[in-house]
Structures are given as structure tokens and as C-alpha cells.
N, C-alpha and C positions, 0 to 999 in steps of 0.2 A: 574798524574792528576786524573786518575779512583780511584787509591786507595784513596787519599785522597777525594775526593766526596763520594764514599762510606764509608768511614770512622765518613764522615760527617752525611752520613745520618744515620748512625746505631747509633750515640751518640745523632743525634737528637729521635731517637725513643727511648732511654735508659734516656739524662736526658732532664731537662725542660729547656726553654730556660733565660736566664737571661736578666729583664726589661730594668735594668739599661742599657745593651748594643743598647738597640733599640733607632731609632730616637722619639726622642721626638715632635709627630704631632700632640698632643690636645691642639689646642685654650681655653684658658680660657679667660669666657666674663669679662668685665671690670664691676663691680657692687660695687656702693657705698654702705657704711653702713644704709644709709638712708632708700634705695631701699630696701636692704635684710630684715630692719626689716618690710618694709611694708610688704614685702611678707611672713615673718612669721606669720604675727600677722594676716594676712587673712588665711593663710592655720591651722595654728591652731587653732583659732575660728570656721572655720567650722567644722574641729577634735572635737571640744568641746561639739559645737550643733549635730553633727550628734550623740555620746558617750549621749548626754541626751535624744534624742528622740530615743535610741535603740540598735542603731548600736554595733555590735562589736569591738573589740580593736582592732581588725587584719585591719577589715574596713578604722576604723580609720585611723590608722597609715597606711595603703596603700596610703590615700586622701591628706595625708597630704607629703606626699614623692612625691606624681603626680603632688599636684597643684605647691609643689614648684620647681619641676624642670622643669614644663611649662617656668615659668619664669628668669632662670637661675641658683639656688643655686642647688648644687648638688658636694657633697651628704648632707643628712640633716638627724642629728638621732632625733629620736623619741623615748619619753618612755612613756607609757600609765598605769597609775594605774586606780586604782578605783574611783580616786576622786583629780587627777590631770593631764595634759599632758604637758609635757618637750619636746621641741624640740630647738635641736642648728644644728647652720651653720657654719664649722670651714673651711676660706678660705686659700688657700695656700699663704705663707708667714705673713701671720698673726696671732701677737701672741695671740692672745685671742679669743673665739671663741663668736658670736650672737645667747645668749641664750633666751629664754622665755620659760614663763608655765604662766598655766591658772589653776585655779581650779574649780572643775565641781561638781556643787550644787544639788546634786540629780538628779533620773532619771525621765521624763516626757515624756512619749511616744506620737511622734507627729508625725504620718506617713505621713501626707499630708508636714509638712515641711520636714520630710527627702525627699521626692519625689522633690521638688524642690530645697533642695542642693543636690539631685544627678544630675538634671538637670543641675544647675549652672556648677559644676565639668566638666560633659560633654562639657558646652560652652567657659570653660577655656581652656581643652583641646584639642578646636578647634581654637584656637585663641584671645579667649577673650582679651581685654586691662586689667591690672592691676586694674588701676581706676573703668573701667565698671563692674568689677567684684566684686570692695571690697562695691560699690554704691549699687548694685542686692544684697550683701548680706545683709547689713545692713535692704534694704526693707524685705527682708525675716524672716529676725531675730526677727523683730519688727510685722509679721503677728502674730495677735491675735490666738487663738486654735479656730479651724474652728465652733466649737458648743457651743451652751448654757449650760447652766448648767443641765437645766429640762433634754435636749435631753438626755445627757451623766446618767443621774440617770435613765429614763427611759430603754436606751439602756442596762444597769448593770441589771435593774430588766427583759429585756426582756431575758438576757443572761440566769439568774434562769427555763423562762419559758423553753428555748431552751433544757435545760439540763432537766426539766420535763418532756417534751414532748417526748423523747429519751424513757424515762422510762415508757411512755405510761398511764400516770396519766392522773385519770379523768380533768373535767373540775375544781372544785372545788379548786383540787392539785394543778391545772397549776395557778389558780389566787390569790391562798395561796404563793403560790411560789413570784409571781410577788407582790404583796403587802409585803411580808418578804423581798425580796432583796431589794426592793425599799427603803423602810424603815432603810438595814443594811447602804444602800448608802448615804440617807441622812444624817444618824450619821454619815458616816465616813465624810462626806462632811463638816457638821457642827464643828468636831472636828479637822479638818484639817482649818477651817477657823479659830478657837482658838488657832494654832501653837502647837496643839498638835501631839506628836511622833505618828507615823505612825502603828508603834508596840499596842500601845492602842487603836486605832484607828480599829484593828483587832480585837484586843479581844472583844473591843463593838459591832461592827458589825458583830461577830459571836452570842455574847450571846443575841444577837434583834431574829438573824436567830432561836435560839435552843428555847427562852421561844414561838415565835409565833407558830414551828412545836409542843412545846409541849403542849397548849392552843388549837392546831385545835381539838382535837379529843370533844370537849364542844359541836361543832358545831353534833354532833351526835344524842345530845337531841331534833334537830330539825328535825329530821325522815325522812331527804333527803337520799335519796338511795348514793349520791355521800358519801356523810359525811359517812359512813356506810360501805363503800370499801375502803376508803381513806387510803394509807400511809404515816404518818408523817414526817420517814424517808428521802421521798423522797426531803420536802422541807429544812431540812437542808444538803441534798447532793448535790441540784441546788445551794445553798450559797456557800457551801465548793468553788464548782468552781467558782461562782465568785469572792471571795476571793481571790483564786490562780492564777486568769486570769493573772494579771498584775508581776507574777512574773517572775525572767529573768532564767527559767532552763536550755534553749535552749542556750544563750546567755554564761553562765557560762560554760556552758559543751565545747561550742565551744573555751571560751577566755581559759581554760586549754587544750585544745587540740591545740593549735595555740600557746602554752609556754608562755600567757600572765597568770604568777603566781598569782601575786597580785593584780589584777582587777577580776579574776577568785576565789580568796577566798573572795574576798570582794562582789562578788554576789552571791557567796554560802552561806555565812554567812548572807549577807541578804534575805536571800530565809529561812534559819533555823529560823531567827530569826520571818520575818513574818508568816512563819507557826506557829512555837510555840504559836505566837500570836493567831490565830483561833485555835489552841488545847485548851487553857489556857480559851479563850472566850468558846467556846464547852463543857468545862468543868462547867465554871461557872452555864452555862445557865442549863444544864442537875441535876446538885446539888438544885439551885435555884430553878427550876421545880419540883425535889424530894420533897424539905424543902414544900412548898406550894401545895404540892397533884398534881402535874398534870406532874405523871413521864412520860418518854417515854419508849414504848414498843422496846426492843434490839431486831434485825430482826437474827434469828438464823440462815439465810441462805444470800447469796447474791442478793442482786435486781434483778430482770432481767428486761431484756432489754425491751420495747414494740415490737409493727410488725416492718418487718425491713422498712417498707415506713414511719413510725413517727420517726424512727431513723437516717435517710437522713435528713426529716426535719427537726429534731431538732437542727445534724449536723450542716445545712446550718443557722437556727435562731443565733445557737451558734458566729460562723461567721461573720454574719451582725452586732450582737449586737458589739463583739470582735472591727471591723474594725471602729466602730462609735465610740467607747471608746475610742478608738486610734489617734480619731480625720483624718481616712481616710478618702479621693474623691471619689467619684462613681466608679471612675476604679478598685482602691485597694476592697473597699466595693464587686463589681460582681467577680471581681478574688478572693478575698478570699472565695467569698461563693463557687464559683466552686470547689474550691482547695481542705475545708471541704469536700464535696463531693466524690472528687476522695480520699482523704487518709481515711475517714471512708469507702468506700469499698475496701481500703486493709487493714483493721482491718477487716470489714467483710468478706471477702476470707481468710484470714490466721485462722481465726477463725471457718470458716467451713472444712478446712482443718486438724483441730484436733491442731492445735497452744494454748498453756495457753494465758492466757490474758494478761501477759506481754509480752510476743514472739508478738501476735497478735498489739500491740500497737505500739512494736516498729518498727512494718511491714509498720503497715497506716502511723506512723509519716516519714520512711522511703521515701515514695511512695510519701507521701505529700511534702514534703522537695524537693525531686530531683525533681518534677514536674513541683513545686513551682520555684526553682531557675531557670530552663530554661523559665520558665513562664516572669518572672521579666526581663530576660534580653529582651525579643520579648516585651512586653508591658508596658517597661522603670517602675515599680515601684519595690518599694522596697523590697526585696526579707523578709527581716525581720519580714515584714508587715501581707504578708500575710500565711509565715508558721505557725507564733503565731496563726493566725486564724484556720489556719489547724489541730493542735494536739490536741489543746484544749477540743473539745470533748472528746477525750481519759482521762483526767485527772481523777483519779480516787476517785472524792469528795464521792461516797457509801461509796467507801472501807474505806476512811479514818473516818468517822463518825461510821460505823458497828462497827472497831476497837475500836476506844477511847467509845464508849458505851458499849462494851464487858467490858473494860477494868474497865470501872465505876461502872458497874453493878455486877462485876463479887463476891464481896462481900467475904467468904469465898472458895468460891470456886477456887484451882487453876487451874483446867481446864480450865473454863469461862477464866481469866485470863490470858489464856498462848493463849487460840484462841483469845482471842483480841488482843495481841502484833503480835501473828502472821500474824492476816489479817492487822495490822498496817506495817508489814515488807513487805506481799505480794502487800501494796499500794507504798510503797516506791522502790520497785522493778520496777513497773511500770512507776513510774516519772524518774527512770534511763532510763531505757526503752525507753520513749518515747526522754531523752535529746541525748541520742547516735542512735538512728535511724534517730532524724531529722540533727543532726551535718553531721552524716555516709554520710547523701541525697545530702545536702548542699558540702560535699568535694567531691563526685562523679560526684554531679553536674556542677563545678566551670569548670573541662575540657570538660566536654560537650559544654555547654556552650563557651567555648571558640572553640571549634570545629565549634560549629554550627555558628559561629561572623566569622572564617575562610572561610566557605561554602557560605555563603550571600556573603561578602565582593569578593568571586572570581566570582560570579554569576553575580555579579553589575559589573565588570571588563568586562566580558563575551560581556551583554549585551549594 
């Protein structure tokens, strides 16, 4: 009898045990086809909504695995592209499986309604009814974008000033700036209101940005000391970034590192293709400004920064402006600005450290990110929300304008020529930079985070 136990036990450590031999103790719940498809068609709409206000693909498909096994289907695959979500429920003994998809009509970044379907989510997975819950979404689905039109075009042109202010532009600068963005916003606004492609839509509202920075230098003949120190530059590098606000780098860097392939080229392609768009506009606007005499002067060195107290602020301007465009609540809105804050001083400490400025960016966006996501889980919003707010400042709209004006300028020369592509590559450098520091923050963060949900939850047992 010993040998055979010990025999037993040394093959149990040698092979695996086989399923088939075990009793069979999983209940399976009794669910009609009816039921299953309600419950898909709520967990993947909210998949669908939360995929156009921002979320990532992992997100996604996490949400939509949780809410439907609140209610009995389990397991459920999900496949998440770029611009569809497939989910089926294949029950045992049944031969066919309960498929759906949705397809998902562009992205519309709407942090205030992600914040209340993460809420919902939370109140499913507390118990919610079926019914209560598919009734809460529809009201949700049907909230209008929390701001007017004016506010959101003002907030785009405050973002110009925010990125002005960083660089420490007179006053002049800072309200060239704000009537230049304001301006690129209402074209893009007016030509999105004509069903016009998004791609043109850039290019206009960069070549608004490039003829007004090239027209400011007029204002000189009027022998104000501001017009007289002014740089032009400055005001199409607040454009560049707001141009690039609304793009998903962070989002793509994450859906390829999470093996979502084709969601993840399908935001990288739209990320090339709208920049091209503000290169292509950039280009126009600098030619057109030649052709009619009112070239811009190419800055043969890098911007620099202002004091580092205007560069906090403009940080935090950048921020506010970011979370109103976004359509964020006052929570997201004061968290993000704090957030900016904390990750531009780890751009500024890695920077004083002797860091290049892509190391340095991908420091801040780092430090922002992991900060950010233990932030969102403690003050329930959306972690998405407010790292976009956070890196942003980092974007490197100089560099990218320095380059493509080298590059225009550089005429015979191919010196000129080769430093323009170069500083175009050391700006692209940067935009990696900052999507693998905040993704880095974001997966470092995700078990903390669950640490820290661990620590609470034993501390409330305690007490």
C-alpha cells in the first residue's frame, strides 16, 4: 500500500492529471437564446461606446468579458478591430454559436461618458438587473457632449496659448496664438460640419496656423516693443500641438503591445495619415507665404523653453484646455491638471539630469502614466482621460515645424536639408518616446493598482 501511494504521488508530480477522469461539478445555468442575446447586445455596445470615446482594445474586450459573465454567458470571445467588435457565446451542446458585431463609426473622445459607463460596469458588477442596466445605458448613450461648440473652440485655442506660454512668448505671441488656433478650429469645425474628410480638415487648419504666424511679423511697422521681440515660430508650434491633441499615439502603442494587431495599425495609420495632413497644410501655408512676400524666418536653433514657473503653467493651461475638449467633469478637468504637473517635472528632472529630450519625455510621460493610473483607480475616472492630458505638453510641435521649415527652406543646400529631416526624425523620436513611457507607466501601474484595491479591501475587513 506505501509503494503504491508513493508511486502515486511521484506520477502525480511527473504527469498532469487527466480532466476527463474527474467528477464533473460545474453547474451550468439554464439561459435561453433570448436572454444571451440581450446580454450581448448590452455588453457590446458598451464595448463599442467606450472604443469611440477612447478606450483601448484590451479595455474593451476586458468589459465586455466581465459584464457578460455577471450575467451568466461564459465564456464569450471577443475580437476587436479598428472599426468593428465581434463577440459570440458558444453554449454547450449547441450547435451554433450567438454571434453579434457592431461597427464602430469613428473616434469621438467623450471622457465624461466614459466615466459613467465605467461607473455602470462597476454597478453591474455589483449586482445590477439586466433590465436596469441595459435602461442606465441607453440614458447614457443618448447624453448629449457635455459642452457647446463656442466652449470647445475656445478651449482648442486656449490649448495654442498654453503651449505659448511654456515658451515664454510675450503677450502679443500668446494672443496671436489664441486668435490663430481659434481660427484653425473654426475651419476645421465648419468643414467637418460640410462631411468633409478629416485629413483636409488638417491641412486647412494648419495652412490658417502657417499664413497668420507668417503675416504677424506686419504687426512690427507698428513700433510696439512686443511685435519687435516676437517669434513667429512660436505660433505655428502652439498649432502643431493642437492638431496632434486629439491623436491616439498612446492608444496605438498600447493596442500593439496588448497584440491587438489591426486596431493598432488602424490607429497608427491614422495618426500618419493625420499628421501628413498638418505637414501637407504646413507646407502650403509656408510656399503661399513665400509666393506673396511674407516668408518665415527658419529658427537655426531650438526654441527654448521659458522660466520653468511659465512652463508648469502652461503645462497645467495645456491640461484644462485638453480635458474640456474631451468633453471632461470638474474631477477629470482638476486631475488632469495636477497630473500635467507631476509628469512635466519629471521631464524637468530627467532633463536637469543630463537626459536628451526624448529620454527626458519619455521620463515625464512615464511618471505621468503610472501616477495617472493609480490616480483613476482612487478617484473612479478614467485613466485614459487624464494621461492624454498629461504627455501632451511634451509633444514636440517646435521640432516638428523647425524641421519641415529646414526642410522648405533649405533650397540648394544639402546641409540645410539633411538638418531638417534630422530634426523631423529627432521629433519623431520623441512621439515614440512619449507612446512607450506612458504605455511602460500604464502596465507597471495596472498591479499596483491592483495591490493597492488588495490593501483597501483588507483594511475595510479589518475595520
Amino acid at each position: 500500500m506505501g509503494r503504491r501511494s508513493l508511486f502515486t504521488a511521484l506520477n502525480a508530480l511527473v504527469h498532469t492529471s487527466d480532466p476527463a477522469g474527474g467528477p464533473a461539478t460545474e453547474m451550468l445555468p439554464v439561459i435561453d437564446d433570448a436572454f444571451a442575446v440581450r446580454v450581448l447586445d448590452l455588453a457590446i455596445r458598451l464595448g463599442e461606446t467606450m472604443l469611440v470615446a477612447g478606450s483601448p482594445a484590451s479595455e474593451v474586450t476586458l468589459t465586455i468579458v466581465r459584464v457578460s459573465g455577471v450575467y451568466g454567458l461564459d465564456p464569450v470571445h471577443v475580437d476587436v478591430t479598428y472599426n468593428s467588435i465581434t463577440v459570440a457565446h458558444h453554449r454547450s451542446g449547441e450547435d451554433r454559436p450567438i454571434t453579434l458585431m457592431r461597427v464602430v463609426r469613428g473616434a469621438a473622445p467623450d471622457h465624461a461618458r466614459l466615466q459613467r459607463l465605467q461607473a455602470l460596469v462597476a454597478e453591474i458588477r455589483s449586482g445590477l438587473p439586466l433590465d436596469a442596466a441595459a435602461l442606465r445605458f441607453r440614458g447614457i448613450r443618448r447624453t448629449p457632449f457635455r459642452y457647446q461648440q463656442p466652449v470647445a473652440v475656445s478651449a482648442q485655442a486656449l490649448l495654442a496659448v498654453g503651449v505659448a506660454v511654456m515658451f515664454g512668448a510675450n503677450w502679443l505671441v500668446i494672443v496671436l496664438s489664441f486668435l490663430a488656433a481659434g481660427s484653425a478650429a473654426v475651419t476645421q469645425f465648419l468643414l467637418g460640419r460640410a462631411r468633409v474628410p478629416f485629413f483636409f480638415s488638417q491641412i486647412a487648419g494648419a495652412f490658417v496656423l502657417t499664413i497668420v504666424a507668417a503675416a504677424s511679423p506686419l504687426l512690427r511697422a507698428t513700433g510696439w516693443e512686443a511685435a519687435m521681440t516676437m517669434r513667429p515660430s512660436v505660433i505655428v508650434a502652439s498649432g502643431i500641438v493642437l492638431m496632434l491633441a486629439g491623436l491616439t499615439v498612446v492608444g496605438a502603442a498600447q493596442d500593439a503591445i496588448d497584440g491587438f494587431a489591426l486596431t493598432a495599425m488602424g490607429r497608427i495609420l491614422e495618426l500618419v495619415t493625420q499628421t501628413l495632413g498638418v505637414v501637407l497644410g504646413i507646407l502650403a501655408g509656408i510656399e503661399t507665404a513665400r509666393v506673396i512676400g511674407l516668408g518665415l524666418e527658419a529658427p537655426t536653433e531650438a526654441l527654448p523653453l521659458g522660466p520653468v514657473p511659465l512652463q508648469f503653467l502652461g503645462a497645467g493651461l495645456i491640461a484644462l484646455a485638453v480635458a474640456v475638449i474631451n468633453g471632461a467633469g470638474l474631477r477629470i478637468i482638476v486631475v488632469s491638471v495636477a497630473l500635467s504637473v507631476v509628469a512635466w517635472l519629471g521631464y524637468v528632472a530627467a532633463a536637469s539630469l543630463g537626459f536628451e529630450t526624448a529620454a527626458a519625455s519619455g521620463v515625464g510621460a512615464f511618471v505621468g502614466s503610472l501616477v495617472g493610473i493609480l490616480a483613476a483607480y482612487r478617484l473612479h475616472v478614467p485613466s485614459v482621460a487624464i494621461t492624454t492630458a498629461a504627455i501632451l505638453p511634451m509633444v514636440p510641435g517646435a521640432a516638428v515645424f523647425r524641421g519641415l521649415l529646414g526642410v522648405v527652406e533649405s533650397g540648394d543646400s544639402p546641409a540645410t536639408l539633411l538638418t531638417g529631416f534630422s530634426t523631423l526624425a529627432a521629433a519623431a523620436t520623441v512621439g515614440i518616446a512619449l507612446a512607450v513611457g506612458a504605455s511602460l507607466g500604464i502596465y507597471l501601474g495596472q498591479p499596483l493598482r491592483a495591490s493597492l484595491g488588495s490593501v483597501i479591501r483588507a483594511r475595510a475587513r479589518v475595520r
